[in-house]
PyMOL Python script that loads the backbone (N, CA, C, O; Angstrom):
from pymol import cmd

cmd.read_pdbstr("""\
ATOM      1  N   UNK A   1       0.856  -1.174   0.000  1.00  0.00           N
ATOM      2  CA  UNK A   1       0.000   0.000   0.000  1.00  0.00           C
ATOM      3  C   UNK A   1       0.894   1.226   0.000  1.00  0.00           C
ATOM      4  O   UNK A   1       1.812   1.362   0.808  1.00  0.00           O
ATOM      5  N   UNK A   2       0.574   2.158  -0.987  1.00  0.00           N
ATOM      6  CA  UNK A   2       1.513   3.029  -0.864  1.00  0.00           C
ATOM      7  C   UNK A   2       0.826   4.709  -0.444  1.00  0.00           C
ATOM      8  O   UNK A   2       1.436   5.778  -0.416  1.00  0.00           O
ATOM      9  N   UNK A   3      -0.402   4.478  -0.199  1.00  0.00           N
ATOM     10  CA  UNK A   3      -1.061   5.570   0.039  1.00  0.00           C
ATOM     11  C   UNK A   3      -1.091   5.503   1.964  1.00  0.00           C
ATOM     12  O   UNK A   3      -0.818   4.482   2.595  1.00  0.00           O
ATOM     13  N   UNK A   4      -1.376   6.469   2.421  1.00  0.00           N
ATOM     14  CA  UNK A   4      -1.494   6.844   3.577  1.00  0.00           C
ATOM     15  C   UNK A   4      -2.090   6.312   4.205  1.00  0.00           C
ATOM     16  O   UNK A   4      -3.243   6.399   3.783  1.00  0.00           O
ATOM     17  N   UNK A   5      -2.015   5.426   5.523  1.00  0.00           N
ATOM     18  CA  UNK A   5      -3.137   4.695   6.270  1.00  0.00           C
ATOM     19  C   UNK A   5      -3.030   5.156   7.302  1.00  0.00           C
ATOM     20  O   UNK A   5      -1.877   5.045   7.719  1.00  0.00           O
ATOM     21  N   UNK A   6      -3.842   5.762   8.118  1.00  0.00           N
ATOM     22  CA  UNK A   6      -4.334   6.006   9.724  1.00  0.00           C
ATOM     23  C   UNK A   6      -4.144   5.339  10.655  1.00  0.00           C
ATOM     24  O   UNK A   6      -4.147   5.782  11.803  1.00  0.00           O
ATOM     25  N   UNK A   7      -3.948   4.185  10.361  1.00  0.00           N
ATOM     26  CA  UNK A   7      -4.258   3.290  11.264  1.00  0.00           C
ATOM     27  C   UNK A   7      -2.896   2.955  12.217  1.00  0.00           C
ATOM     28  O   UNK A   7      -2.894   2.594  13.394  1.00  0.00           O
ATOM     29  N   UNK A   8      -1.692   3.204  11.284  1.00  0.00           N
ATOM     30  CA  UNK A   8      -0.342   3.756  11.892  1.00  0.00           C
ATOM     31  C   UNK A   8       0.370   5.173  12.478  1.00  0.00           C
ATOM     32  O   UNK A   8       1.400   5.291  13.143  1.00  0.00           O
ATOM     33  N   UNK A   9      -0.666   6.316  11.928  1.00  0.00           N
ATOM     34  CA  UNK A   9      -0.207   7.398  12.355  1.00  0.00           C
ATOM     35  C   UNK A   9      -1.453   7.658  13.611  1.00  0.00           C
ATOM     36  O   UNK A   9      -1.054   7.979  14.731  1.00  0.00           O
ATOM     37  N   UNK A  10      -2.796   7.519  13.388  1.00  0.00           N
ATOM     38  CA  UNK A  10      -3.624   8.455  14.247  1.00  0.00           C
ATOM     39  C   UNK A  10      -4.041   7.592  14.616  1.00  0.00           C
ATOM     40  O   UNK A  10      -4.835   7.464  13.684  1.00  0.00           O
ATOM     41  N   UNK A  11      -4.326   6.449  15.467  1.00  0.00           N
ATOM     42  CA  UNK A  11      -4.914   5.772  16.063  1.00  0.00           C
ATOM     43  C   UNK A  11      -6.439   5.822  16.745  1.00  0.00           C
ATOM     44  O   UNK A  11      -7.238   4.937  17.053  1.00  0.00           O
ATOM     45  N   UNK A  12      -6.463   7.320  16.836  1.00  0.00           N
ATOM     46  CA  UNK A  12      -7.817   7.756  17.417  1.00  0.00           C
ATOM     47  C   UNK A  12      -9.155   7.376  16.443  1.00  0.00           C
ATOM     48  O   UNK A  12     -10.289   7.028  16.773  1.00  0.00           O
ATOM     49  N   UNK A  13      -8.572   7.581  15.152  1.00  0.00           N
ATOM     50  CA  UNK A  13      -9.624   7.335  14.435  1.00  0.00           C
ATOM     51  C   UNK A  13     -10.496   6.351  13.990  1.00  0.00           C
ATOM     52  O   UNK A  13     -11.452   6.446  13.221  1.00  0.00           O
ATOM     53  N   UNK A  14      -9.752   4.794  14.943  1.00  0.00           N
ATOM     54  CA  UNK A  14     -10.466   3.484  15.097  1.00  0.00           C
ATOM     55  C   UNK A  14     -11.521   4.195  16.328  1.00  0.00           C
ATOM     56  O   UNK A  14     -12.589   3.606  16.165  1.00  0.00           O
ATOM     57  N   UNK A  15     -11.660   5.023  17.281  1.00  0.00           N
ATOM     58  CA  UNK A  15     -12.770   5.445  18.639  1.00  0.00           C
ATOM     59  C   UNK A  15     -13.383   6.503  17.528  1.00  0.00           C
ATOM     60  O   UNK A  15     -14.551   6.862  17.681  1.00  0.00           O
ATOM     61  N   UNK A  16     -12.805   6.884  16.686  1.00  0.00           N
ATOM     62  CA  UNK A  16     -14.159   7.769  16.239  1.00  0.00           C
ATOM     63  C   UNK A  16     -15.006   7.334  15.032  1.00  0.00           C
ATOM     64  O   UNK A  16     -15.907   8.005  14.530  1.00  0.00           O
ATOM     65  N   UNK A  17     -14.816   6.778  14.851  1.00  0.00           N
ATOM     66  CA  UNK A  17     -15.334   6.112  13.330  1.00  0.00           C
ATOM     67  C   UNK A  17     -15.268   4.377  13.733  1.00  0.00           C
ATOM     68  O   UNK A  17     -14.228   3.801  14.053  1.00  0.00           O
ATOM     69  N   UNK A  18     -16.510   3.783  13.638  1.00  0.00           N
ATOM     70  CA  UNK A  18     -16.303   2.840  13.868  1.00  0.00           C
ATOM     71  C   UNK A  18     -16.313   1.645  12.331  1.00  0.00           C
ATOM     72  O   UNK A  18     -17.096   1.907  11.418  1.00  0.00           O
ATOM     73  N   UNK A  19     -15.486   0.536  12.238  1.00  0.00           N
ATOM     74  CA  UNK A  19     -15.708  -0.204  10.705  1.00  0.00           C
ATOM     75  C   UNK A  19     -14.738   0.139  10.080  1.00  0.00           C
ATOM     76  O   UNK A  19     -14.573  -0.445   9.008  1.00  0.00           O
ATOM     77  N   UNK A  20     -13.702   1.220  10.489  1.00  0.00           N
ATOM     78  CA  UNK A  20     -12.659   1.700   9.152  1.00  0.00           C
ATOM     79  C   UNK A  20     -12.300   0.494   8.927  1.00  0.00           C
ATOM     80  O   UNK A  20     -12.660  -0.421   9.669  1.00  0.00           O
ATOM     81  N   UNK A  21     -11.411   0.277   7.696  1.00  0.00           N
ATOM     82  CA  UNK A  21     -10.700  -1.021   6.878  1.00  0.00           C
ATOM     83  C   UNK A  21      -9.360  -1.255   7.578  1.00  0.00           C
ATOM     84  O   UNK A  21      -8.819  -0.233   8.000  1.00  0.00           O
ATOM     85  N   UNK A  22      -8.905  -2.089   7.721  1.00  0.00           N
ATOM     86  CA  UNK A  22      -7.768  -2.436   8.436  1.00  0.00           C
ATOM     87  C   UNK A  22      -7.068  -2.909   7.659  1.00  0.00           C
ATOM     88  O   UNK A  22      -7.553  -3.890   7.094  1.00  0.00           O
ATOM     89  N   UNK A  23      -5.764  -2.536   7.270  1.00  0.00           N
ATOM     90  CA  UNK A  23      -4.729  -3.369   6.358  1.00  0.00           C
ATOM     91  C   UNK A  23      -3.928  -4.808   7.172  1.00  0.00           C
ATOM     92  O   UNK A  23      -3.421  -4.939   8.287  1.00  0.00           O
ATOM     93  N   UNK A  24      -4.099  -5.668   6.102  1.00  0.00           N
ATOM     94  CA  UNK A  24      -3.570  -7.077   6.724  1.00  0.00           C
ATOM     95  C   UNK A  24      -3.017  -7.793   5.575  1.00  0.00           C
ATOM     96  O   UNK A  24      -3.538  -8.151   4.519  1.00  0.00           O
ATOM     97  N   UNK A  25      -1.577  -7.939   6.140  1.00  0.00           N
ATOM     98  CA  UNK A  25      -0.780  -8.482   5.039  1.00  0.00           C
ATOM     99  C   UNK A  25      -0.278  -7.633   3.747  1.00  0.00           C
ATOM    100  O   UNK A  25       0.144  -8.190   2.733  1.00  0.00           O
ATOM    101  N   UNK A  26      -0.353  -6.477   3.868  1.00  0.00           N
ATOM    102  CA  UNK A  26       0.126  -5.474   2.417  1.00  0.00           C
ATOM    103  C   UNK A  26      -1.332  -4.898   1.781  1.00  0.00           C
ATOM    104  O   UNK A  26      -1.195  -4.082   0.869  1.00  0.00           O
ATOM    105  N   UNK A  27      -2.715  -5.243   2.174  1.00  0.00           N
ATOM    106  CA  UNK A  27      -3.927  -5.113   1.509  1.00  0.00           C
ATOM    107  C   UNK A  27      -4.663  -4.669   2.540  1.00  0.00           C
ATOM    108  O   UNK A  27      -4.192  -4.802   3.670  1.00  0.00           O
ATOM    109  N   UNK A  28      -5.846  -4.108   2.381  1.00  0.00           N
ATOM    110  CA  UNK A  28      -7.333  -3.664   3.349  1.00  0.00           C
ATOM    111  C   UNK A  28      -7.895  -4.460   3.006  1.00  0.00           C
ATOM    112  O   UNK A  28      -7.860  -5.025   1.912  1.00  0.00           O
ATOM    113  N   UNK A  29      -8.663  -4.686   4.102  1.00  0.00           N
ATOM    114  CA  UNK A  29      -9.868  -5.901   3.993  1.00  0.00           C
ATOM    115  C   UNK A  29     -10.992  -4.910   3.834  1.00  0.00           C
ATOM    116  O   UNK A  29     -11.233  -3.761   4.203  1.00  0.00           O
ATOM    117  N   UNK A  30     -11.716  -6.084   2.953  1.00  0.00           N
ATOM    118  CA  UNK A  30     -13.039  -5.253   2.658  1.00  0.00           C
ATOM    119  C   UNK A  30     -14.190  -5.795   3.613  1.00  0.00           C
ATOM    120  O   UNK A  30     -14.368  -6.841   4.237  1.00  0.00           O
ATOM    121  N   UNK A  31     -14.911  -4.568   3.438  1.00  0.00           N
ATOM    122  CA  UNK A  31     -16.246  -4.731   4.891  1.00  0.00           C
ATOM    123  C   UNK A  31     -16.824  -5.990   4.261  1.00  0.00           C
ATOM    124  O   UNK A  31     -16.948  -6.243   3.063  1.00  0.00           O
ATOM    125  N   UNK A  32     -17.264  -6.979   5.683  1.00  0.00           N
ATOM    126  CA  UNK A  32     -18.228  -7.894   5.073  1.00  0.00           C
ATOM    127  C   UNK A  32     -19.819  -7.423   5.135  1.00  0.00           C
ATOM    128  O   UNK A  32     -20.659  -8.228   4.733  1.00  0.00           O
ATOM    129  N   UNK A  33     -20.247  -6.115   5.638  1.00  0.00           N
ATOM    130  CA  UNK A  33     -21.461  -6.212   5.591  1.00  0.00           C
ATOM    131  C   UNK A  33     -22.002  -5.640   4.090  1.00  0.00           C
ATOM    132  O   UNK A  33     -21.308  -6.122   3.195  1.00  0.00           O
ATOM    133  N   UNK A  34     -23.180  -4.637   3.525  1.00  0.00           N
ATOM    134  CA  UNK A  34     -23.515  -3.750   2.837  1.00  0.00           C
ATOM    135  C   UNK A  34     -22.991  -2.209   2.952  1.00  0.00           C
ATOM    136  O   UNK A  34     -23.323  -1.591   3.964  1.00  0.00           O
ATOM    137  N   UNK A  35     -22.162  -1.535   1.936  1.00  0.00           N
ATOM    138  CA  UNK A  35     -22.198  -0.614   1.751  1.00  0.00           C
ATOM    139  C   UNK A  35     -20.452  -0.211   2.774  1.00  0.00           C
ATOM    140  O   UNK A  35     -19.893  -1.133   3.366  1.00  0.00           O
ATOM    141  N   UNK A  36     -20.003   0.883   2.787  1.00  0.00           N
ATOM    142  CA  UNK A  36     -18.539   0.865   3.683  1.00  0.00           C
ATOM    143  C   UNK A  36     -18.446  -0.176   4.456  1.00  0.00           C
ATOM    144  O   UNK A  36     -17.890  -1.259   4.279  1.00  0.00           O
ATOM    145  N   UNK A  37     -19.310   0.438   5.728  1.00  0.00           N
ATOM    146  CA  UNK A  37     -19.802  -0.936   7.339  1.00  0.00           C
ATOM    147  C   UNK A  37     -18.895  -0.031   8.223  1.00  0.00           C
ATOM    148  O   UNK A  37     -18.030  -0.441   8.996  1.00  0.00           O
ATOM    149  N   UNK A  38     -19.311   1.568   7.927  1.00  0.00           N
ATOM    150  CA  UNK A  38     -18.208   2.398   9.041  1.00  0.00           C
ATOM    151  C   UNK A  38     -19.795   2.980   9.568  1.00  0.00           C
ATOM    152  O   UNK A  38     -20.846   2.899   8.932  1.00  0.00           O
ATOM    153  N   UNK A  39     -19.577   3.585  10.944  1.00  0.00           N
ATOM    154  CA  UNK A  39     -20.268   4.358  11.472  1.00  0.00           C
ATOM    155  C   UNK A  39     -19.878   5.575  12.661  1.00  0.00           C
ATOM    156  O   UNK A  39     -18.896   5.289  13.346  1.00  0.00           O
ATOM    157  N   UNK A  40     -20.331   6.468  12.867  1.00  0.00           N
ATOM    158  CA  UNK A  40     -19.612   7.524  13.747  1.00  0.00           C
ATOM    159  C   UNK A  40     -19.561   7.077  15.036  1.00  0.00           C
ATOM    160  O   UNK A  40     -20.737   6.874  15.340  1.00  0.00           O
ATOM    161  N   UNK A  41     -18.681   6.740  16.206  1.00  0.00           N
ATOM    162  CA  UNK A  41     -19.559   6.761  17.344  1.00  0.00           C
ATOM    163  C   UNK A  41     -19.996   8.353  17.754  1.00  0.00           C
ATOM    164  O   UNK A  41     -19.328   9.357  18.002  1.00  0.00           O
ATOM    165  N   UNK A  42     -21.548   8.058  17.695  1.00  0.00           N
ATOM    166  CA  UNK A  42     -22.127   9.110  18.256  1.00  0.00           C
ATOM    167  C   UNK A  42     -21.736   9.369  19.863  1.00  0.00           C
ATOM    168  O   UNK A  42     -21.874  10.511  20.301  1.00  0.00           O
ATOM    169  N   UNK A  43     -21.270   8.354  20.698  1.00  0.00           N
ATOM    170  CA  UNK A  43     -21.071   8.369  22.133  1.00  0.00           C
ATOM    171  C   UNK A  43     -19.794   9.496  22.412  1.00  0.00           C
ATOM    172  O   UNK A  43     -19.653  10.355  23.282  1.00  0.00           O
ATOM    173  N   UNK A  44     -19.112   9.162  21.492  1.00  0.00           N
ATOM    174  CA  UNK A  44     -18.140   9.773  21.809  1.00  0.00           C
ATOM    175  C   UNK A  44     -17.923  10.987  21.797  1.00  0.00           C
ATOM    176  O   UNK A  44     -17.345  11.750  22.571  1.00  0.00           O
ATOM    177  N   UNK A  45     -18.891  11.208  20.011  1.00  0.00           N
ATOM    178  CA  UNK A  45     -18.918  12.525  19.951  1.00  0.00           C
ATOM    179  C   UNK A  45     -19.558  13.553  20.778  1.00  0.00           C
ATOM    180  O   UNK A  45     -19.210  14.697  21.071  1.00  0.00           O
ATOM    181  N   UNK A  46     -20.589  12.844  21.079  1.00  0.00           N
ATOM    182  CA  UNK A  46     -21.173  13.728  22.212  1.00  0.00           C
ATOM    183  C   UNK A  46     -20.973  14.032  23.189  1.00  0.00           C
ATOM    184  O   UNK A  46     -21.683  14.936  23.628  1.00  0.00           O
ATOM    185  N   UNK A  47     -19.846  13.424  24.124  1.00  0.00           N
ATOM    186  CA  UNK A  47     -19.098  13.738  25.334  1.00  0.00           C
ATOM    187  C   UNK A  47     -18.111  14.666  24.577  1.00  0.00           C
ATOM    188  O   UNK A  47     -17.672  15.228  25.580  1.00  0.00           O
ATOM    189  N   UNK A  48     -17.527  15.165  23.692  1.00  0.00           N
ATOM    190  CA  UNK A  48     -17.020  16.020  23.825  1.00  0.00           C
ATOM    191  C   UNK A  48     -18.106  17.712  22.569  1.00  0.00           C
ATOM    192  O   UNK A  48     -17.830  18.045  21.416  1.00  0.00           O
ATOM    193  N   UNK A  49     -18.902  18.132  23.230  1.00  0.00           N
ATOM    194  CA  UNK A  49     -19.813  19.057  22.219  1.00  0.00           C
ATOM    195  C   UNK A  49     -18.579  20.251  21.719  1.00  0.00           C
ATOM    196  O   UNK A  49     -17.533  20.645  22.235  1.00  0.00           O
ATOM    197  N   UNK A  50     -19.351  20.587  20.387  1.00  0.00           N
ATOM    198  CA  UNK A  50     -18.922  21.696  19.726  1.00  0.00           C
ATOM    199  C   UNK A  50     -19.005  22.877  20.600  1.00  0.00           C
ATOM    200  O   UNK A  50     -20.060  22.933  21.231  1.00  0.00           O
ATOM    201  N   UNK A  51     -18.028  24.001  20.839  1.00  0.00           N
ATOM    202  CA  UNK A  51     -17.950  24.812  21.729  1.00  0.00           C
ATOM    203  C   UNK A  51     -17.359  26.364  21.123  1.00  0.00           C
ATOM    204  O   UNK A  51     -16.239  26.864  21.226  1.00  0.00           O
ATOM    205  N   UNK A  52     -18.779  26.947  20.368  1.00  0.00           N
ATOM    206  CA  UNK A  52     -18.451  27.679  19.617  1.00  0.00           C
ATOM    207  C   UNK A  52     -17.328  29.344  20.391  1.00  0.00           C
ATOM    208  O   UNK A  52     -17.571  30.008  21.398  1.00  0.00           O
ATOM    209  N   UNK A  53     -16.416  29.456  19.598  1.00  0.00           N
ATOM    210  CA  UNK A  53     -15.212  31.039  19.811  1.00  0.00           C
ATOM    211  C   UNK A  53     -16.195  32.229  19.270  1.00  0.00           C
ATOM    212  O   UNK A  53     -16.760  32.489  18.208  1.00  0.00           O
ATOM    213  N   UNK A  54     -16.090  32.839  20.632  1.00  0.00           N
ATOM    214  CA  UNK A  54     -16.724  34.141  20.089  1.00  0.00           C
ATOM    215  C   UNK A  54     -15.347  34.639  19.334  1.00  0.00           C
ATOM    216  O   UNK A  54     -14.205  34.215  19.513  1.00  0.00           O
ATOM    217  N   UNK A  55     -15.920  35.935  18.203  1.00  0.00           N
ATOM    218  CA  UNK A  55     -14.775  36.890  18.286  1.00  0.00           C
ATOM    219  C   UNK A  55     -14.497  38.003  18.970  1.00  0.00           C
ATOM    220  O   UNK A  55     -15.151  38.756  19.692  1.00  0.00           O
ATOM    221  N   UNK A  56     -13.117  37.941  18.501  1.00  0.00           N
ATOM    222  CA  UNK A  56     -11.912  39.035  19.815  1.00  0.00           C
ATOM    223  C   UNK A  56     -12.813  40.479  19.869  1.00  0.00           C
ATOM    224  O   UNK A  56     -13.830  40.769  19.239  1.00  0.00           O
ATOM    225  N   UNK A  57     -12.203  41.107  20.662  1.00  0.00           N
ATOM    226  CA  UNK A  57     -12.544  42.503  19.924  1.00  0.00           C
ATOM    227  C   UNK A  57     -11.726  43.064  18.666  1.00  0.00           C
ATOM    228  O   UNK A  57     -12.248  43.937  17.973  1.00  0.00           O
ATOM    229  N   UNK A  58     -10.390  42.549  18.347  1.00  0.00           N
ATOM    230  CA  UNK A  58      -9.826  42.698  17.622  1.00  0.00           C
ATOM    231  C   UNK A  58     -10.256  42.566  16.298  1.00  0.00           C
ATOM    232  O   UNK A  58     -10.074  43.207  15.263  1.00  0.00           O
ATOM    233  N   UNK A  59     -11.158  41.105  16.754  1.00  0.00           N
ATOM    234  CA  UNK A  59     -11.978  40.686  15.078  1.00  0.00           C
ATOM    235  C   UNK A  59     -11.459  39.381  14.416  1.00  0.00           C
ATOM    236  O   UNK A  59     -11.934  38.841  13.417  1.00  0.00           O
ATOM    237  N   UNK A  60     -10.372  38.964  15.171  1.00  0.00           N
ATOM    238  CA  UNK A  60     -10.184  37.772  14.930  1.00  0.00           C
ATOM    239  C   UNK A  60     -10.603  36.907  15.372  1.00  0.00           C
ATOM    240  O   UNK A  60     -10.274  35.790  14.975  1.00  0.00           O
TER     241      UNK A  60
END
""", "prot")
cmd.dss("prot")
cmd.show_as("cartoon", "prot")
cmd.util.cbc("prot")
cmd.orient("prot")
């Protein structure tokens, strides 16, 4: 595989995404269910909520 896999650099992204493809043996395995077979965990995401930045007075 010569393209970029996650699964060696960011590890987090097996807890946020659940189903990514896992490389085994030089190849990704393909999902056995219908369609990717990834899903978000919603659990997770929701313990940490979006927490919108006001702006500065500056304006940045």
């Amino acid at each position: 595989i010569q393209e970029y896999h996650a699964e060696f650099y960011e590890p987090h992204y097996f807890e946020v995404i659940e189903g990514l493809p896992r490389q085994k043996e030089g190849y990704v395995e393909l999902p056995s269910g219908p369609g990717l077979g990834i899903r978000l965990n919603e659990e997770l995401m929701n313990s940490h909520p979006y927490l919108p930045l006001g702006v500065s007075e500056r304006g940045i």
